[in-house]
LUMSEVEX-533997 format. One record per residue (C-alpha): residue number from 1; residue in three letters; x, y, z. Coordinates in steps of 0.05 Angstrom, whole numbers, plus 5000, padded with zeros to 4 digits. Each point is the difference from the previous one (the first is absolute). Example, Ala and Ser with C-alpha at 12.3 -4.5 7.8 and 13.67 -1.06 7.14 Angstrom:
BEGIN
   num   residu     xx     yy     zz
     1      Ala   5246   4910   5156
     2      Ser   5027   5069   4987
This chain:
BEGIN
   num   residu     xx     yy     zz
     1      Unk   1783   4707   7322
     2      Unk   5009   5067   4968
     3      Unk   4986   5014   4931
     4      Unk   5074   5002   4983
     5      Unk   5015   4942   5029
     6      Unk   4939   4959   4962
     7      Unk   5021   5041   4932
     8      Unk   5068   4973   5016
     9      Unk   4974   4938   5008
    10      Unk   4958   4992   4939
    11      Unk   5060   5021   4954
    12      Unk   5041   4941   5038
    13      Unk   4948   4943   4983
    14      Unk   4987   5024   4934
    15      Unk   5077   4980   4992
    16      Unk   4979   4938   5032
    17      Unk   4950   4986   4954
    18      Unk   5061   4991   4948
    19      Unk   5005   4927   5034
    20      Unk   4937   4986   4961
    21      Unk   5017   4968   4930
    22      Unk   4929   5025   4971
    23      Unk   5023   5075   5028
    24      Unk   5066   5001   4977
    25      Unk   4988   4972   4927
    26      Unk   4954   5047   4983
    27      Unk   5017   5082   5000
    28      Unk   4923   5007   5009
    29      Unk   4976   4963   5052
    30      Unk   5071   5018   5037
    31      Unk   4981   5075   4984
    32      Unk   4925   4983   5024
    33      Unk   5025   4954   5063
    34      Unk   5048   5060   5029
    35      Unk   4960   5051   4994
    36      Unk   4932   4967   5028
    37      Unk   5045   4981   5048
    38      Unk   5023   5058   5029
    39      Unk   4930   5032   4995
    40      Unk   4972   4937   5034
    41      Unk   5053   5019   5060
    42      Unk   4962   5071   5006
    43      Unk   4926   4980   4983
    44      Unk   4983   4990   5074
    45      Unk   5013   5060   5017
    46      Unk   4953   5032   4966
    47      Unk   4961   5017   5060
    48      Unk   5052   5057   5022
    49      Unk   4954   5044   4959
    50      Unk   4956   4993   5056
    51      Unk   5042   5053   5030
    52      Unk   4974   5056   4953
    53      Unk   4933   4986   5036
    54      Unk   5018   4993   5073
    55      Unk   5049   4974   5048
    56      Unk   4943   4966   5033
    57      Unk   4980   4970   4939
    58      Unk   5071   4987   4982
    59      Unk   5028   4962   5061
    60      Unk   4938   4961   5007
    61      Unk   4990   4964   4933
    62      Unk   5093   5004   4979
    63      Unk   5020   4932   4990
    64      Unk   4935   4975   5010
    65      Unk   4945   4977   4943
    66      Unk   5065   5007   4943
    67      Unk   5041   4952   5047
    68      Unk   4951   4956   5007
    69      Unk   4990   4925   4970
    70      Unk   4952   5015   4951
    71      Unk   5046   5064   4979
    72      Unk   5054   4951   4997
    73      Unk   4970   4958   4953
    74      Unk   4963   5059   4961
    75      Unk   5055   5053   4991
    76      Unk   5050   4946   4950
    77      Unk   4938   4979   4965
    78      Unk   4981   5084   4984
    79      Unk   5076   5019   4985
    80      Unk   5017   4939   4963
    81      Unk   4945   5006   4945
    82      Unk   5015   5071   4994
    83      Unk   5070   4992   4976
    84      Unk   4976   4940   4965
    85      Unk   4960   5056   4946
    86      Unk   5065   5041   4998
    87      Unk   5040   4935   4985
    88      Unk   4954   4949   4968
    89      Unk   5054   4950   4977
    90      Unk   5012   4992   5078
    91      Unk   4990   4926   5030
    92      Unk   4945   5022   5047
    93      Unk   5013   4949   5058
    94      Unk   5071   5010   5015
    95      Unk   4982   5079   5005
    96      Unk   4948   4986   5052
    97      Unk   5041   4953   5031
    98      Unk   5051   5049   5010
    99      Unk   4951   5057   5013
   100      Unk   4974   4960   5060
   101      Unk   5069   4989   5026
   102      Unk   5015   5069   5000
   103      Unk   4926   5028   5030
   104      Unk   5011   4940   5057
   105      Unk   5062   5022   5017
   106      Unk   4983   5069   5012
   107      Unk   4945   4977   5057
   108      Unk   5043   4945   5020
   109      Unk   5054   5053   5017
   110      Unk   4964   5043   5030
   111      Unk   4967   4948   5060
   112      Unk   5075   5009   5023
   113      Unk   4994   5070   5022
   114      Unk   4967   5030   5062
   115      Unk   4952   5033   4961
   116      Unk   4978   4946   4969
   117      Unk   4941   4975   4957
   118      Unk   4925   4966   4993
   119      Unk   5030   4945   4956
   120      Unk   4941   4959   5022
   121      Unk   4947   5027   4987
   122      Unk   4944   4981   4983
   123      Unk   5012   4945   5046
   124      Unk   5021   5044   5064
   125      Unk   5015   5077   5006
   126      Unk   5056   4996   5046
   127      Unk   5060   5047   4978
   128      Unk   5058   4942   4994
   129      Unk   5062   5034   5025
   130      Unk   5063   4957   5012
   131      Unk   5047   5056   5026
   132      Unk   5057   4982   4970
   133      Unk   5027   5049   4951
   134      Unk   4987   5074   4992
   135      Unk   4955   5030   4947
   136      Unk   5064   5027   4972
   137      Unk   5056   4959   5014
   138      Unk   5067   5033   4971
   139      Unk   5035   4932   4998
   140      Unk   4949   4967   4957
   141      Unk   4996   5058   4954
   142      Unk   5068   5004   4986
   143      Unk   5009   4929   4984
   144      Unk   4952   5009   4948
   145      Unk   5032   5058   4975
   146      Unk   5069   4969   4996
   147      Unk   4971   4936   4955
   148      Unk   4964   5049   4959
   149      Unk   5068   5031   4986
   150      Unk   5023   4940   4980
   151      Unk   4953   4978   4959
   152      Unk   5006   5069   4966
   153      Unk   5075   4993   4984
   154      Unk   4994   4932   4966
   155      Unk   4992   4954   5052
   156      Unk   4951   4939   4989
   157      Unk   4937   5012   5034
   158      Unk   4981   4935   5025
   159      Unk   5059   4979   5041
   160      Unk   5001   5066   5032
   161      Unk   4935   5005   5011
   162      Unk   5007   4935   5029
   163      Unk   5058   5021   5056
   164      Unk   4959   5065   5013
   165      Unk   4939   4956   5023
   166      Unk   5040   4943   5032
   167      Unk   5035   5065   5040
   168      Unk   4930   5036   5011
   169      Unk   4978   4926   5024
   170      Unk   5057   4991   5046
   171      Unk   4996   5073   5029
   172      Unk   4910   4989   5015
   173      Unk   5030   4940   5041
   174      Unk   5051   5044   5038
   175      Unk   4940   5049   5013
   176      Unk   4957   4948   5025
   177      Unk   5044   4975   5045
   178      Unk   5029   5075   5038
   179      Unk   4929   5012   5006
   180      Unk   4993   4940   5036
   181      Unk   5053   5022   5050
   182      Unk   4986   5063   5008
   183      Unk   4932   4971   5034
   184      Unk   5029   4954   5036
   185      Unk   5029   5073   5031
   186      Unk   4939   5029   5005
   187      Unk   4976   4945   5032
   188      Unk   5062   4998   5057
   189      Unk   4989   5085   5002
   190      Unk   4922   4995   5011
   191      Unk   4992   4930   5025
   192      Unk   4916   5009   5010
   193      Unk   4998   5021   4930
   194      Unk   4941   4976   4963
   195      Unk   5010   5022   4932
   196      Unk   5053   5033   4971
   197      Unk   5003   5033   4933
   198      Unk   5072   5017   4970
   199      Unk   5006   5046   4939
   200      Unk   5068   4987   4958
   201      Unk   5031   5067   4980
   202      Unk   5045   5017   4945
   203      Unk   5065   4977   5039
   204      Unk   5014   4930   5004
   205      Unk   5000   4998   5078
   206      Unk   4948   5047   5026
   207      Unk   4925   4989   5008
   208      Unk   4952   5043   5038
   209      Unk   4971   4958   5052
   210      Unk   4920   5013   5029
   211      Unk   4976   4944   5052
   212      Unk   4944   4992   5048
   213      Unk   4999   4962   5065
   214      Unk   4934   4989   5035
   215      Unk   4998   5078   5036
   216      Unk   5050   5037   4950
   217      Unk   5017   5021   4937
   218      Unk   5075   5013   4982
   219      Unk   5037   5026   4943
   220      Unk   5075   4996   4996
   221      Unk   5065   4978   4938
   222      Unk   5030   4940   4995
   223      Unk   5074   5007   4965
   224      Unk   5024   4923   5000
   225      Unk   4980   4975   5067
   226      Unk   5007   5060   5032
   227      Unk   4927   5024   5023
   228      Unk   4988   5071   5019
   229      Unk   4931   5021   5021
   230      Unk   4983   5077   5007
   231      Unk   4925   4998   5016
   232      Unk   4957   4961   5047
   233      Unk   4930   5021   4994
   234      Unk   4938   4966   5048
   235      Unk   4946   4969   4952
   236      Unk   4938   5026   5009
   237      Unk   4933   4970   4958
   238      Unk   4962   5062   4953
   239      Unk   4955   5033   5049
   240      Unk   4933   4979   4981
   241      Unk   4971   5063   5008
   242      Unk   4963   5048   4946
   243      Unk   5062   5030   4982
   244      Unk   5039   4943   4969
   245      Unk   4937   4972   4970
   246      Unk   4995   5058   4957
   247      Unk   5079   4993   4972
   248      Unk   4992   4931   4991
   249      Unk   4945   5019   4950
   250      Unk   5040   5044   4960
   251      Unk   5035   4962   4947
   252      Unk   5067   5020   5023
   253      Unk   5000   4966   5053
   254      Unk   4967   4949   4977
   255      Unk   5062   4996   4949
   256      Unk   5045   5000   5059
   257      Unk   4980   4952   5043
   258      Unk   4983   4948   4940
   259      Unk   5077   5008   4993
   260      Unk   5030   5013   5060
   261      Unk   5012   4932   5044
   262      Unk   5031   5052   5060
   263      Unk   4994   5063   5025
   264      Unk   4973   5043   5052
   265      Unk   4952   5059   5007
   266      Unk   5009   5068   5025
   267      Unk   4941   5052   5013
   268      Unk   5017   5083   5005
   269      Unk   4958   5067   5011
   270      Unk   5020   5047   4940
   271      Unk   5006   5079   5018
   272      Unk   4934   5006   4961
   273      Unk   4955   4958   5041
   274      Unk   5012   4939   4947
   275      Unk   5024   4935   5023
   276      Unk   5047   4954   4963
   277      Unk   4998   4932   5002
   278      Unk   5063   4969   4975
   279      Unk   5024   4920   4982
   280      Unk   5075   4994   4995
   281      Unk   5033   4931   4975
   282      Unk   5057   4983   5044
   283      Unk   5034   4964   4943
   284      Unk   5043   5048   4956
   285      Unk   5020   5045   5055
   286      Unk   5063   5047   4966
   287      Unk   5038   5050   5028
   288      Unk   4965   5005   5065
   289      Unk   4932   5004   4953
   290      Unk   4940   4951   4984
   291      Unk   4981   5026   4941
   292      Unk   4932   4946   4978
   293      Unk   4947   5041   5033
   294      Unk   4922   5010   4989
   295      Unk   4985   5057   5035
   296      Unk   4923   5041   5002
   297      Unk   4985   5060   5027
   298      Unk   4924   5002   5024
   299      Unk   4959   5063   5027
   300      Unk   4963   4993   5068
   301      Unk   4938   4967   4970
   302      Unk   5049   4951   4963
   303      Unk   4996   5019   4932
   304      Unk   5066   4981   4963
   305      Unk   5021   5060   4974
   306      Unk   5071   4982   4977
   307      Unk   5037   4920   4990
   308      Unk   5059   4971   4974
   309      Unk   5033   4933   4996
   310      Unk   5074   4993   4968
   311      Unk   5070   5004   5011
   312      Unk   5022   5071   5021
   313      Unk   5073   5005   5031
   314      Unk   4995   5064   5040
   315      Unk   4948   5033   5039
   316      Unk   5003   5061   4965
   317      Unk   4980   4972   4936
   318      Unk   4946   4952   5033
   319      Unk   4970   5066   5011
   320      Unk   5001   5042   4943
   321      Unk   4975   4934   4969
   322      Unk   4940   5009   5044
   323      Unk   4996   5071   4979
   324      Unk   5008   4987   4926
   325      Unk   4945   4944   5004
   326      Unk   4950   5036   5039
   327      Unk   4950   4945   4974
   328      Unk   5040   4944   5021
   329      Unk   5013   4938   4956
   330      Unk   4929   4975   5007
């Protein structure tokens, strides 16, 4: 989820936590508890600092070593004896106990979008992704806002944070269960489809829709059951030629295809006697745009002499991004 929606979040349990008689009889530990708490929602995402070092860097490691098991277990253990010093008279177990809900939460909610996380590691790398609800999902956020409300204007925390959840509960089933039929459409739209990877949106009905049969790749929207596909591309293997073994060197590709379960490949000869080798991910096409690229431009004796992996929304700014970062991300 979005940091909004996890802050949102972490505000919500720590109202929760008032369902704890060792929170709520003591002003300290329920001080301590609500504010490790909503800290404990943030803590693993830490790793969007990455960012100030590379996009590379960035996509390849987000939501990966801090959403991990270890992390899990590590990150209550770290915030909870911190507020522990600032409030000694604190009962020590029910602020981990809490801390830990709130830190699990946070990775457990985010398995359920497309991007996804490494939530088991160290036992397996594989990004869990369920698909089902958008990084920032309007409908979610605003029920949090409207109990916070609540709980601001007198209301007692713990039954309404107890109808926001058992809503938020019933609402993850909905989800589950329009994703299931919108694949069943897929499925009746593309019946030689292999695998097919739906991303929710921010409304309720609409997902974008990338699939691959055995020959073809195609990229389309579902809204409900209705399935619209606008490109049909032929899916050709990397050419294992000199070319692409160089860009798969350079670590933004690398980044790219670590993360990127489907896409295709496009080669062009620049004006300046360059060639650019281009990835594109077929799964958040927008306005007529796929905007997760890596992209290299390489000299004739294959020297890499500009790459970049990201999200960039228009092809104007994909290439003053090249200009700007003549070195690459590398």
């Amino acid at each position: 989820m979005d940091s909004g929606t996890h802050l949102v979040m972490g505000i919500a349990l720590g109202g929760l936590a008032m369902v704890d008689p060792v929170v709520a009889g003591s002003s300290s530990t329920s001080m301590a508890v609500i504010t490790s708490v909503i800290i404990g929602s943030q803590a693993p995402d830490i790793d969007t600092v990455l960012k100030l070092r590379s996009n590379a860097i960035y996509i390849r490691h987000h939501r990966g070593i801090t959403h991990s098991i270890p992390a899990v277990l590590l990150w209550p253990i770290l915030i909870s004896s911190v507020f522990f010093l600032v409030f000694p008279h604190t009962n020590f177990l029910h602020l981990w106990l809490w801390t830990f809900l709130a830190v699990f939460l946070h990775v457990f909610v985010d398995i359920f979008n497309a991007y996804g996380t490494q939530a088991l590691r160290p036992f397996s790398k594989r990004w869990v992704a369920l698909g089902w609800i958008n990084t920032f999902d309007p409908i979610i956020f605003a029920l949090h806002v409207i109990a916070l409300m609540f709980w601001a204007f007198g209301a007692n925390p713990v039954p309404t944070m107890f109808s926001l959840y058992s809503v938020v509960f019933i609402y993850y089933v909905v989800r589950f269960f329009l994703q299931r039929s919108v694949k069943k459409a897929v499925h009746n739209t593309i019946p030689d489809a292999k695998k097919i990877i739906l991303s929710p949106t921010s409304r309720f009905f609409q997902y974008r829709v990338a699939a691959n049969s055995a020959t073809h790749h195609y990229v389309g929207r579902a809204y409900g059951r209705s399935i619209t596909i606008y490109d049909k591309f032929k899916i050709e293997p990397l050419p294992d030629t000199p070319l692409f073994h160089k860009v798969l060197e350079d670590p933004n590709f690398k980044t790219f295809v670590s993360f990127s379960p489907l896409y295709r490949w496009e080669v062009n000869q620049l004006g300046d006697g360059k060639t650019e080798v281009r990835l594109i991910d077929l799964r958040y096409r927008s306005n007529n745009y796929y905007p997760f690229v890596a992209i290299a431009h390489l000299t004739k004796d294959l020297t890499i002499v500009k790459s970049f992996t990201g999200w960039i929304f228009s092809e104007d700014k994909l290439q003053k991004k090249l200009v700007v970062k003549s070195e690459g991300i590398r």
